[in-house]
TORNU-417286 format. One record per residue (C-alpha): residue number from 0; x, z, y. Coordinates in nm, 2 decimals, m for minus. Layout:
REM TORNU-417286
DONU num     c1     c3     c2
DONU NUM      X      Z      Y
...
REM end
This chain:
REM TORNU-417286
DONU num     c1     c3     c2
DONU   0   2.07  m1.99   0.30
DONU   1   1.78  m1.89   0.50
DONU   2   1.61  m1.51   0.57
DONU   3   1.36  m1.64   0.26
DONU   4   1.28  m1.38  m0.04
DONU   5   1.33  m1.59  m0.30
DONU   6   1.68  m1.69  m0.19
DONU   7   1.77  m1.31  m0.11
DONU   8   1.66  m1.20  m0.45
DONU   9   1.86  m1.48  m0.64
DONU  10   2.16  m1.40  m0.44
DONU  11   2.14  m1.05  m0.59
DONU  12   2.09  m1.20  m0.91
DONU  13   2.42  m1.38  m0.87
DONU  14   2.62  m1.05  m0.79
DONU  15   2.48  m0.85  m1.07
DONU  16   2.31  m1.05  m1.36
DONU  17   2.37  m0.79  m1.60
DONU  18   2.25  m0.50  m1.39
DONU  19   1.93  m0.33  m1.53
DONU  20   1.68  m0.51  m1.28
DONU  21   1.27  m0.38  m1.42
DONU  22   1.16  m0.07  m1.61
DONU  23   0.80  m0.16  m1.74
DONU  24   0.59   0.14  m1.91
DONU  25   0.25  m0.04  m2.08
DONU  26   0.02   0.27  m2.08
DONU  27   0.01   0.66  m2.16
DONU  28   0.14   0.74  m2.54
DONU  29   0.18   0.33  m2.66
DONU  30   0.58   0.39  m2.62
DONU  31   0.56  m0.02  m2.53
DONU  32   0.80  m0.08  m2.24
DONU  33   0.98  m0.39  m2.11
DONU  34   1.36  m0.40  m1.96
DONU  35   1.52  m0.74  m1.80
DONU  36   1.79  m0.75  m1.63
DONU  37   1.84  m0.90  m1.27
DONU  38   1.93  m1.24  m1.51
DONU  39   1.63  m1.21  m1.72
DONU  40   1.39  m1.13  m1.48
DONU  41   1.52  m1.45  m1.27
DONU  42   1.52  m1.69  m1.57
DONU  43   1.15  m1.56  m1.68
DONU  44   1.06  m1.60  m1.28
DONU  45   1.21  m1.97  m1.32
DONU  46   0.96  m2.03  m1.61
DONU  47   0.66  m1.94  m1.43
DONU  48   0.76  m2.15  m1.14
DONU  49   0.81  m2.47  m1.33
DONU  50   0.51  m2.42  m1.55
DONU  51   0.31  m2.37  m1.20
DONU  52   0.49  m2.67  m1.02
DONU  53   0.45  m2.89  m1.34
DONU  54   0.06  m2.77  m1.33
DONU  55   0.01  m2.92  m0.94
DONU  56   0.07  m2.59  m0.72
DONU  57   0.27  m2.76  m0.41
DONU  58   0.47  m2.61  m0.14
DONU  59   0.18  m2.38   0.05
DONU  60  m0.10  m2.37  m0.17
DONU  61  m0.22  m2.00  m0.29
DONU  62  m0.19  m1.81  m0.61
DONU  63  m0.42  m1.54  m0.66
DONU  64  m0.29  m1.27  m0.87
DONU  65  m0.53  m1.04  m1.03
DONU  66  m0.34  m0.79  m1.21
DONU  67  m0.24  m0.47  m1.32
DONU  68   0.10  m0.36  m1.25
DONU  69   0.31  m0.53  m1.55
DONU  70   0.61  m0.80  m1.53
DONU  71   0.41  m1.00  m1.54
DONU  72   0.29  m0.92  m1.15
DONU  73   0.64  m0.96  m0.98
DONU  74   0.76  m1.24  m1.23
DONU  75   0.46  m1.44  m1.07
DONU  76   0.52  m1.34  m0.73
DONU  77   0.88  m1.43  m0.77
DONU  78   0.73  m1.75  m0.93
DONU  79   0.55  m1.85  m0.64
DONU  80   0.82  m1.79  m0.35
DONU  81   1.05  m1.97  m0.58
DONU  82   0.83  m2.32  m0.54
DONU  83   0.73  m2.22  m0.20
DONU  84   0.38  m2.12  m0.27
DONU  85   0.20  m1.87  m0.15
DONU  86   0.15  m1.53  m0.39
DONU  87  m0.19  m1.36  m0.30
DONU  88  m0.26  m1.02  m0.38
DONU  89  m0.65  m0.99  m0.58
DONU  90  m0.80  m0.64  m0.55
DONU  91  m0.86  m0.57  m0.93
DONU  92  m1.15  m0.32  m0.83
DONU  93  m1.37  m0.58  m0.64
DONU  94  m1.63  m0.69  m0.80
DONU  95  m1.79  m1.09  m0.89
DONU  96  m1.92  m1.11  m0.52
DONU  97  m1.64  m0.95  m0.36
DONU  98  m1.42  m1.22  m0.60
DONU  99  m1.58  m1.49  m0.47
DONU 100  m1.54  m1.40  m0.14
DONU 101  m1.14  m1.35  m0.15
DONU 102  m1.12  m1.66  m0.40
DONU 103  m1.34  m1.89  m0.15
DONU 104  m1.15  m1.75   0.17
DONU 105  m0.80  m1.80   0.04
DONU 106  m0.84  m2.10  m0.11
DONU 107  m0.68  m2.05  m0.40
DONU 108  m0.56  m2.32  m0.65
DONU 109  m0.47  m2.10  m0.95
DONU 110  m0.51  m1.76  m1.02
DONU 111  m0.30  m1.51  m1.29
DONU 112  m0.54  m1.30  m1.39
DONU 113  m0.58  m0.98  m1.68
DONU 114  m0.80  m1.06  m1.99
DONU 115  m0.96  m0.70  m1.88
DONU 116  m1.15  m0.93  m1.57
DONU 117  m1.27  m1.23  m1.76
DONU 118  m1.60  m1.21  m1.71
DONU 119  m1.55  m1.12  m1.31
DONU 120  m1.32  m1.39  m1.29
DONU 121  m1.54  m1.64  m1.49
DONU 122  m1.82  m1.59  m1.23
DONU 123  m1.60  m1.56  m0.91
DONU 124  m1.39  m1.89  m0.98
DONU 125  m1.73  m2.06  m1.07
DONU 126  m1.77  m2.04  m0.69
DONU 127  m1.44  m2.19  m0.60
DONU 128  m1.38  m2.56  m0.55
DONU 129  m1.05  m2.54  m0.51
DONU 130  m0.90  m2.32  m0.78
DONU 131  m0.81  m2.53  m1.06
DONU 132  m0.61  m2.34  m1.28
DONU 133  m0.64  m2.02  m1.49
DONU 134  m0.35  m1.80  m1.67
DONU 135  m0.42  m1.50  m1.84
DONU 136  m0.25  m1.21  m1.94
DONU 137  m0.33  m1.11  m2.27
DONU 138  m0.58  m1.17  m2.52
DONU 139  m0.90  m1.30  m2.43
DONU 140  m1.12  m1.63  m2.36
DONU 141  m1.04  m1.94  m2.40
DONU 142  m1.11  m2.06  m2.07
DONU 143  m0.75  m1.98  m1.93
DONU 144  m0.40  m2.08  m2.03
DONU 145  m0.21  m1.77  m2.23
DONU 146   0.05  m1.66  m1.98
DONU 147   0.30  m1.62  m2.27
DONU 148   0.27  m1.98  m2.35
DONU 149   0.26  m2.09  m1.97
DONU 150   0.60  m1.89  m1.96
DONU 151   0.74  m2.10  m2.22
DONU 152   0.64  m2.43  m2.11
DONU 153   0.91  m2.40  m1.80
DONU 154   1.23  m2.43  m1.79
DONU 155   1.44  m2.10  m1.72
DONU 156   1.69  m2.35  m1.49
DONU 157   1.71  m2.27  m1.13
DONU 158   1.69  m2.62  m0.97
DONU 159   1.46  m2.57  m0.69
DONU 160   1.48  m2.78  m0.35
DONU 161   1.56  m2.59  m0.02
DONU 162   1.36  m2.27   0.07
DONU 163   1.26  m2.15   0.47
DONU 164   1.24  m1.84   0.65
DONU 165   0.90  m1.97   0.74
DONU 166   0.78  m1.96   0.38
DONU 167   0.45  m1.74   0.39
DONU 168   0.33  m1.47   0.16
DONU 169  m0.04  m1.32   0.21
DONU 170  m0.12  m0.97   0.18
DONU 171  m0.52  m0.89   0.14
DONU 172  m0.64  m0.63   0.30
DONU 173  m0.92  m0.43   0.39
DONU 174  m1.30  m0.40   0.18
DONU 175  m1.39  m0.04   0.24
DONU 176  m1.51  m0.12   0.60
DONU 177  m1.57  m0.46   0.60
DONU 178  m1.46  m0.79   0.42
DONU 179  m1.12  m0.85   0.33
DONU 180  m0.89  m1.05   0.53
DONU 181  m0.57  m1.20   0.43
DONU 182  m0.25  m1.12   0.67
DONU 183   0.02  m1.45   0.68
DONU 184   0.36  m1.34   0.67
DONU 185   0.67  m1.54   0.75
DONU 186   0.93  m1.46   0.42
DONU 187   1.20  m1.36   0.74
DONU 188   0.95  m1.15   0.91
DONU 189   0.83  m0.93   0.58
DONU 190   1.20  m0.95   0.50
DONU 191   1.28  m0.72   0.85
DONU 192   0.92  m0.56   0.89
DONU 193   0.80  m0.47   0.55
DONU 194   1.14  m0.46   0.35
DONU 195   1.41  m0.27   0.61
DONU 196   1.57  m0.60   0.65
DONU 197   1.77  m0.53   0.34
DONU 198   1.88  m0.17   0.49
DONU 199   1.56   0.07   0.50
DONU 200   1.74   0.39   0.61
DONU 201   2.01   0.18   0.79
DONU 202   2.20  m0.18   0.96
DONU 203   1.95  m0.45   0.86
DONU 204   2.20  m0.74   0.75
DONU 205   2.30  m0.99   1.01
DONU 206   2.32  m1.27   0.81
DONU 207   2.17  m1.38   0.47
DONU 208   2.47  m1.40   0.25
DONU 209   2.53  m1.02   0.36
DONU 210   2.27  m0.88   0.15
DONU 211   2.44  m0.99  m0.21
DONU 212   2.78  m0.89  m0.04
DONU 213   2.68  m0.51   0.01
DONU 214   2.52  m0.53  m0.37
DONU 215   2.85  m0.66  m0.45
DONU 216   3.03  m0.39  m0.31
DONU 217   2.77  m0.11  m0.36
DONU 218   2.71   0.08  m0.71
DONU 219   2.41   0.19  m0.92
DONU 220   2.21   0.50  m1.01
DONU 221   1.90   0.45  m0.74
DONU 222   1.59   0.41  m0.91
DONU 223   1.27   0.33  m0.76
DONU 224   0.92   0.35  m0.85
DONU 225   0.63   0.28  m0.67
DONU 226   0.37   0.48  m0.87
DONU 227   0.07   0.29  m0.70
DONU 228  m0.08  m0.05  m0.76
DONU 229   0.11  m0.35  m0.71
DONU 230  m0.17  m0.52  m0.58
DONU 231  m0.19  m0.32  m0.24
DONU 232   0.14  m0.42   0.01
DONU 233   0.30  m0.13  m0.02
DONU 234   0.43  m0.07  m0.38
DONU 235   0.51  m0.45  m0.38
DONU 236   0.75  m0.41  m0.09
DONU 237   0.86  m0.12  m0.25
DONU 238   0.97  m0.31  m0.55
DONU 239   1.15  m0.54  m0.40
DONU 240   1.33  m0.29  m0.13
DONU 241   1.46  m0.19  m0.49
DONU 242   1.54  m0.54  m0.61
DONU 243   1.72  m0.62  m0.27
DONU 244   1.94  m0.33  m0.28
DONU 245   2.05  m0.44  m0.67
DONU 246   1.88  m0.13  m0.80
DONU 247   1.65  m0.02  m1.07
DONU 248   1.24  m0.04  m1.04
DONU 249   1.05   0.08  m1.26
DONU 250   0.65   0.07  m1.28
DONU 251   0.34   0.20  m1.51
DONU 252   0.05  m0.01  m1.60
DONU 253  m0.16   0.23  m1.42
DONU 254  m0.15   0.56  m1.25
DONU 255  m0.12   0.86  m1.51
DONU 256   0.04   1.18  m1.35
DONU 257   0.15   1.31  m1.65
DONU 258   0.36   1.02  m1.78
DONU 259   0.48   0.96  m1.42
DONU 260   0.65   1.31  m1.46
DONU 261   0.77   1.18  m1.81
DONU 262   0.94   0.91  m1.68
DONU 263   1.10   1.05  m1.37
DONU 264   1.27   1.24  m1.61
DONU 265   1.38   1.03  m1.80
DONU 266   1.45   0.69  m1.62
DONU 267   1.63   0.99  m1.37
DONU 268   1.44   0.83  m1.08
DONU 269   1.58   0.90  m0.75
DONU 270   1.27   0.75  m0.53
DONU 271   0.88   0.79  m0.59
DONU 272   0.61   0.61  m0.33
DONU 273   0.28   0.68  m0.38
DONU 274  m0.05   0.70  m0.15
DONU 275  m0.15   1.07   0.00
DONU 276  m0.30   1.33  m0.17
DONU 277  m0.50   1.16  m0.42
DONU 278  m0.18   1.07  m0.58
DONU 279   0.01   1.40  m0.49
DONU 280  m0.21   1.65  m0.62
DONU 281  m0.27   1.53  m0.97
DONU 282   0.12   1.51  m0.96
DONU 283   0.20   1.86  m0.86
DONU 284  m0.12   1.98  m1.07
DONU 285   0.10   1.85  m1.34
DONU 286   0.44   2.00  m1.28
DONU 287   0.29   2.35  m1.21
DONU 288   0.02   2.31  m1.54
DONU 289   0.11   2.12  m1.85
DONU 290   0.45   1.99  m1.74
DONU 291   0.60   2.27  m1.58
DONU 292   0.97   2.23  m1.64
DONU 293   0.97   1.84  m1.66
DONU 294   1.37   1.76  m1.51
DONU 295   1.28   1.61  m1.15
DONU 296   1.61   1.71  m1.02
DONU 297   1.66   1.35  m0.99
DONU 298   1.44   1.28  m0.68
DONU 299   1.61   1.21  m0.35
DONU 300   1.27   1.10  m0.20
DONU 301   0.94   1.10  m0.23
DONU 302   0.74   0.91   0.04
DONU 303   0.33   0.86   0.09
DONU 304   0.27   0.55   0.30
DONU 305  m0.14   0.42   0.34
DONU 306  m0.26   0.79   0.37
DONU 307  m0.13   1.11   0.49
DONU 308  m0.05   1.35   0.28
DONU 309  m0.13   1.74   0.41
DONU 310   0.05   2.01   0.45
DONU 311  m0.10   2.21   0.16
DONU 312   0.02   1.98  m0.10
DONU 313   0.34   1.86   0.01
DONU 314   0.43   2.29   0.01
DONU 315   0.32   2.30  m0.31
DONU 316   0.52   1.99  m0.47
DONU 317   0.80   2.09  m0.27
DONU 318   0.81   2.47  m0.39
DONU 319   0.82   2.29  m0.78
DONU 320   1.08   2.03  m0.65
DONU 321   1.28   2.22  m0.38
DONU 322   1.54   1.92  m0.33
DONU 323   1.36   1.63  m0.29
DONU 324   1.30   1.49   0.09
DONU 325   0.92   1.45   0.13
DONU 326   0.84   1.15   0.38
DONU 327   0.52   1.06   0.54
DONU 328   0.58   0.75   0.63
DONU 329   0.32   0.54   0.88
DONU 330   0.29   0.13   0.84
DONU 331   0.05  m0.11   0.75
DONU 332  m0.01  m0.44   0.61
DONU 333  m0.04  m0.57   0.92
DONU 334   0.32  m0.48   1.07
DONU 335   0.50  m0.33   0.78
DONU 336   0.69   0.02   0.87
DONU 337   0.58   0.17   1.21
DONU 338   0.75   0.52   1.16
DONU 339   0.78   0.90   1.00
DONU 340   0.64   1.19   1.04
DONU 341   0.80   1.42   1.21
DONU 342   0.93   1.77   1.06
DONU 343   0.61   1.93   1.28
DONU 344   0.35   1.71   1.22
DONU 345   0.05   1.89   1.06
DONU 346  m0.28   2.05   1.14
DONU 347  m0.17   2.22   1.43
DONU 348   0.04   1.94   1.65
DONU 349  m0.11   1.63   1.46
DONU 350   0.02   1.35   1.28
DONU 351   0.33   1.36   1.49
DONU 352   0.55   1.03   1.46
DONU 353   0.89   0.88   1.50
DONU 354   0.84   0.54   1.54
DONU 355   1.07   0.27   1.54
DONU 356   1.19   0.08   1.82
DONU 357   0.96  m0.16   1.81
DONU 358   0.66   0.00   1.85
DONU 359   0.43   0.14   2.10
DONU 360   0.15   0.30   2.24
DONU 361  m0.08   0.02   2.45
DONU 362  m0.37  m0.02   2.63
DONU 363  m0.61  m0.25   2.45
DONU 364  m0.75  m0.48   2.75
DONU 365  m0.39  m0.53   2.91
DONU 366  m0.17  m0.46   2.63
DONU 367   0.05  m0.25   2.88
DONU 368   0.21   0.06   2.78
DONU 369   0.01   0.37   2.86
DONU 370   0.12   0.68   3.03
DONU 371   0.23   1.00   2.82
DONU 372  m0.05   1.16   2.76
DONU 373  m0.28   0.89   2.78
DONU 374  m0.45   0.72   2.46
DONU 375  m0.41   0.40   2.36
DONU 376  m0.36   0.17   2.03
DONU 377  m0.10   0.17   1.83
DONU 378   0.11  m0.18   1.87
DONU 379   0.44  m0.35   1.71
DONU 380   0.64  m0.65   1.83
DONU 381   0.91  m0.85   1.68
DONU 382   0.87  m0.97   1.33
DONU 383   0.52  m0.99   1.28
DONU 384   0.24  m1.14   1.09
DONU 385   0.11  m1.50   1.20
DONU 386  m0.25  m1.34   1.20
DONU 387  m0.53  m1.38   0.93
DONU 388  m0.58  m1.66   0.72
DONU 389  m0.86  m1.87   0.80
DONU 390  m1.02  m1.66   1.11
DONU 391  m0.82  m1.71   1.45
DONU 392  m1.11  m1.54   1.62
DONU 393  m1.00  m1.17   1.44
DONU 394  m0.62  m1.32   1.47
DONU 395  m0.73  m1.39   1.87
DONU 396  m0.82  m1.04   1.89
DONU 397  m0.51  m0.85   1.72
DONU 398  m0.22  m1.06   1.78
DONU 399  m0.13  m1.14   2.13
DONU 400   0.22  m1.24   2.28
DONU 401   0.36  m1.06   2.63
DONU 402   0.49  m1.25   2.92
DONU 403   0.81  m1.30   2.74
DONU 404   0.64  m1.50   2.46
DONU 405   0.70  m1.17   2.22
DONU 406   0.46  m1.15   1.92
DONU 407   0.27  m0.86   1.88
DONU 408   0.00  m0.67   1.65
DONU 409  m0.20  m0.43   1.74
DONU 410  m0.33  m0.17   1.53
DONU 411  m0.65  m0.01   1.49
DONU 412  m0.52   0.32   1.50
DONU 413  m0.55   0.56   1.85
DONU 414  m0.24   0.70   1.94
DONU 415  m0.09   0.90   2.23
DONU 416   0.29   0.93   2.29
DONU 417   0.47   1.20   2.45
DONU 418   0.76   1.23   2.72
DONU 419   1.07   1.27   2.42
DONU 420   0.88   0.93   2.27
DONU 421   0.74   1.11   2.03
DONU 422   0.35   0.89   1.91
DONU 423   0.06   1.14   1.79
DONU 424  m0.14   0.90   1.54
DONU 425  m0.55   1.03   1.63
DONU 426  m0.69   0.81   1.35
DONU 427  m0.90   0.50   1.30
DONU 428  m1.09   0.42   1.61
DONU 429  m1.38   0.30   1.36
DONU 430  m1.37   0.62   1.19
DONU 431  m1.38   0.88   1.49
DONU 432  m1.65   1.08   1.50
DONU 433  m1.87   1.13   1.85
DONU 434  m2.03   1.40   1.87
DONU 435  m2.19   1.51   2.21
DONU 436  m1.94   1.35   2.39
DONU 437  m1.65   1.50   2.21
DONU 438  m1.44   1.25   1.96
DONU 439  m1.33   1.37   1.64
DONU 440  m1.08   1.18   1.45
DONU 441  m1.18   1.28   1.04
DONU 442  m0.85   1.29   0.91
DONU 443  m0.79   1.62   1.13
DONU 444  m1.07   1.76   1.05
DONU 445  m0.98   1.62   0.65
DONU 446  m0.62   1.82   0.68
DONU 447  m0.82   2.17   0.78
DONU 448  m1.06   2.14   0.47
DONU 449  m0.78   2.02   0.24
DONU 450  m0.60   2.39   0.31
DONU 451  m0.89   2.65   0.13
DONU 452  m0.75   2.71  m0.16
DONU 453  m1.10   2.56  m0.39
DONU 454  m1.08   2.21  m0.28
DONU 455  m0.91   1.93  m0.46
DONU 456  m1.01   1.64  m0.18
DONU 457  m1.23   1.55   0.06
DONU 458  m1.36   1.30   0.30
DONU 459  m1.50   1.37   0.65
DONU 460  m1.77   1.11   0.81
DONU 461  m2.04   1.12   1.09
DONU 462  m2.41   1.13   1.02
DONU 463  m2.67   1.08   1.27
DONU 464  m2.73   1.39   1.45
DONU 465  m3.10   1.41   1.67
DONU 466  m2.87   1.66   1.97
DONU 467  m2.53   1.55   1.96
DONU 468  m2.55   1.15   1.82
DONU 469  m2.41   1.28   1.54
DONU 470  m2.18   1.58   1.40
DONU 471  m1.94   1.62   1.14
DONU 472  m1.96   1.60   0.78
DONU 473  m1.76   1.73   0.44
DONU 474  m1.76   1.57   0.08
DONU 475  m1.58   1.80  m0.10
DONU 476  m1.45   1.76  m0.45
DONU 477  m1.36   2.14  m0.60
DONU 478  m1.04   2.25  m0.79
DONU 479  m1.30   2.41  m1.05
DONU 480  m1.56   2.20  m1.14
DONU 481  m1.75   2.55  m1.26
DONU 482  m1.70   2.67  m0.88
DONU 483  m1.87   2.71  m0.58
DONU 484  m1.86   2.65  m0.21
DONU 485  m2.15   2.74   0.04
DONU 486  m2.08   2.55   0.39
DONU 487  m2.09   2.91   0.56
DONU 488  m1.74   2.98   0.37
DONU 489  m1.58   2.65   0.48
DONU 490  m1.68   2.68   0.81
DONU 491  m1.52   3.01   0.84
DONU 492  m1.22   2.84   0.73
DONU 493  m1.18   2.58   0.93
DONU 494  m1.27   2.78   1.24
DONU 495  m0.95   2.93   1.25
DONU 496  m0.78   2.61   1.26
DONU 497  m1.01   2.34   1.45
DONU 498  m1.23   2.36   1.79
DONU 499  m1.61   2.44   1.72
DONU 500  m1.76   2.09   1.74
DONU 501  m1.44   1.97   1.50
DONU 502  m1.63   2.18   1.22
DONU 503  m1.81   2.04   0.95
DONU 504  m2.21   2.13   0.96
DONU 505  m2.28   1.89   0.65
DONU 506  m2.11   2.01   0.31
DONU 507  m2.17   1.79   0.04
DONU 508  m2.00   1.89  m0.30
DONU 509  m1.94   1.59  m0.54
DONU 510  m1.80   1.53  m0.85
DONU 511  m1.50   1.28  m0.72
DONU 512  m1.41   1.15  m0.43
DONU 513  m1.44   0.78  m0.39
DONU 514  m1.11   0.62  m0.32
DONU 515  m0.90   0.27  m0.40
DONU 516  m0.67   0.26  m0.70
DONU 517  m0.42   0.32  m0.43
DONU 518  m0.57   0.63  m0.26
DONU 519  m0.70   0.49   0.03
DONU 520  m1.06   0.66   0.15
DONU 521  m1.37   0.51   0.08
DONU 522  m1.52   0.61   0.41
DONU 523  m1.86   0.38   0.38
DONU 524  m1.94   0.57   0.10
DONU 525  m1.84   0.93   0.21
DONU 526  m2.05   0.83   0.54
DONU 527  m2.35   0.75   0.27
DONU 528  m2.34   1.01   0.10
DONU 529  m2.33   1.24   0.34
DONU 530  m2.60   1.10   0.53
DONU 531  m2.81   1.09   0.26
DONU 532  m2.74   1.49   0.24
DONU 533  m2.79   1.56   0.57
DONU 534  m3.17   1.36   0.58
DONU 535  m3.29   1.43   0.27
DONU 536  m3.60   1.27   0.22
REM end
């Protein structure tokens, strides 16, 4: 038995078949919901895989899947790792070009896909030689094979030939600023990187077989439930950080706050993920409006990873849920879990870290650590990716190895680190804002806005300034839509906790902020729109 995911998660399977394995929740007020077991959700996993082998996917080929969260999503991911193919996540909010794109640059032989995206689908897989087979989930065209009947065409057996730790899965990421690119994990590294190496919080295993053995041993009650698309890295680790410690997951089709509440109460879920504010605030709005009272006594943890959530709203949610441990956690899809914030991270200090071991602060050009005090990027070693699929020239320029022959990744965030070890995350290097010489990173300037008491979100971008190359900019989305904000009264505001030049001097009030399903910020579009404000024409 090798460090491979599919191996790991049968082993668990083997020490507790009977153990409630997947909560599924269809959508708001339908009452539909699925529950397998560990045994059931292996046996319907087994199906899938033998209907995909018996359908031509070999040992490496790609699977797109283009889904909503459902069974459906980790059955086929389990599916694919089972034959030794390759499960790749599809961005559900991309549209026919942007399909194409990610079908064409994966190469994809077969794609599971929701009957909500035929007609995308139809179009994008026009444009792909390569993919050859279609399975959707529910009803639609006839151009794809039902998934209900591909699931009953396989065999629920578990004869499958030997697995690697060298098996891949590919995470997509990326599409706000620029095309997405496809990051080619090793099962082994993922396993240590993105999944705790079966221990999150504690000893990763030191041998394969010990990961059923502490299931074995351990009990039940810890529930998990990523709360954010399955399709984005993070809630699919998530998942299976759940699976791998022989624990309940549970997931919604999609994101409702209200029936998130609802089932935390009463699936008693001990561990919510979800992505920054965007996710937060609706939650908390909740609790403290139409839910107040909801039972979330239950929740041990509550953890944002992808965005950062402020100060402002983690007080509020943890005035309504005094108990539960609120984690900012930093990582990407790139090198899995970096670190946490620290108890002082905020507006004031920054987004203050405690990083693992393996991570550091590095100089670009020589990938040497910097000095404390000095700014660098962000940079992991050990179990990480391969690179990107099909473009060594980005690959060239983010993974490198040291003169030990150590792989590492470096990040696109700037980062300083202190004497105690301690790594203050700036931001995006793509993002930061010059103005007149001075940098500023937006998601500072983002946690000063997010504090006045009328905003719901916001985005901060640079526009073109004629004096200073350009200065800072605020789309704000208001609490009350009935509301007002002049830029005067947010300046005033933020003055008190940001330098001069950090301020905005664009205020642009808009309806809703632009974000992924999963939270993460639109930033082309807040620069666009902001822009657009500052030069109108």
């Amino acid at each position: 038995m090798e460090y491979n995911l599919a191996d790991l998660f049968e082993s668990v399977v083997d020490a507790v078949p009977d153990r409630e394995a997947l909560v599924y929740v269809d959508h708001p007020g339908s009452g539909a919901e699925r529950r397998l077991t560990y045994a059931e959700l292996d046996a319907a996993a087994n199906r899938v895989a033998h209907h995909l082998a018996a359908s031509g996917v070999a040992p490496g080929q790609h699977v797109g899947l283009h889904l909503y969260n459902g069974v459906e999503y980790l059955q086929t991911a389990l599916a694919c790792m089972k034959i030794r193919a390759v499960p790749v996540n599809v961005n559900y909010r991309y549209v026919a070009d942007e399909l194409a794109y990610l079908y064409q640059d994966a190469d994809l032989v077969a794609l599971v896909h929701d009957a909500d995206f035929d007609d995308r689908v139809a179009a994008a897989a026009a444009t792909c030689p390569t993919l050859r087979h279609l399975v959707r989930v529910g009803s639609g065209t006839a151009s794809a094979l039902s998934y209900r009947e591909a699931e009953a065409s396989g065999s629920p057996e578990r004869d499958f030939g030997p697995r690697s730790g060298d098996d891949q899965i590919i995470i997509y990421t990326g599409g706000t600023t620029g095309m997405p690119k496809g990051v080619m994990w090793r099962a082994e590294d993922l396993f240590f990187s993105g999944l705790g190496g079966g221990a999150p919080t504690g000893e990763p295993v030191r041998r394969p077989e010990e990961l059923a053995e502490r299931v074995a041993a351990g009990g039940e009650g810890l529930v998990f439930f990523p709360t954010a698309p399955l399709m984005h890295g993070t809630s699919t680790l998530t998942a299976f950080i759940g699976f791998f410690f022989g624990q309940k997951v549970v997931i919604h089709r999609k994101f409702a706050p209200e029936e998130v509440l609802r089932t935390i109460e009463r699936e008693r879920v001990t561990s919510v993920s979800l992505v920054g504010d965007a996710m937060l605030r609706p939650l908390t709005d909740a609790l403290a409006g139409p839910l107040k009272g909801t039972d979330c006594s239950s929740l041990i943890t509550l953890s944002s990873s992808g965005a950062i959530l402020s100060d402002t709203v983690r007080t509020q949610f943890q005035a309504l849920v005094p108990n539960v441990l609120i984690l900012n956690n930093f990582g990407s899809s790139e090198s899995g879990f970096n670190g946490t914030a620290t108890d002082d991270a905020g507006p004031r200090r920054g987004f203050r870290l405690h990083v693992n071991s393996r991570t550091r602060v590095v100089d670009p050009v020589t990938h040497l650590p910097v000095a404390p005090g000095a700014t660098g990027r962000l940079a992991q070693r050990g179990h990480v990716p391969l690179g990107y699929y099909n473009d060594p020239e980005k690959t060239a320029r983010t993974f490198f190895r040291d003169t030990t022959g150590e792989r590492w990744v470096l990040l696109g965030d700037l980062a300083t680190v202190d004497d105690d070890g301690v790594v203050t995350v700036l931001g995006r290097g793509s993002q930061c804002i010059n103005t007149g010489g001075e940098k500023v990173f937006p998601e500072e300037v983002e946690e000063a806005v997010k504090s006045h008491p009328g905003v719901y979100d916001v985005l901060v971008a640079g526009v073109p300034d004629p004096r200073w190359g350009s200065h800072v900019a605020a789309v704000v989305q208001l609490r009350d839509t009935t509301a007002t904000l002049t830029l005067t009264e947010l300046q005033d505001h933020c003055r008190t906790r940001l330098a001069g030049y950090k301020v905005p001097r664009t205020l642009v009030i808009t309806p809703q902020i632009h974000r992924s399903p999963s939270g993460k910020a639109d930033y082309r579009w807040a620069a666009t729109v902001a822009t657009a404000a500052a030069n109108p024409t």
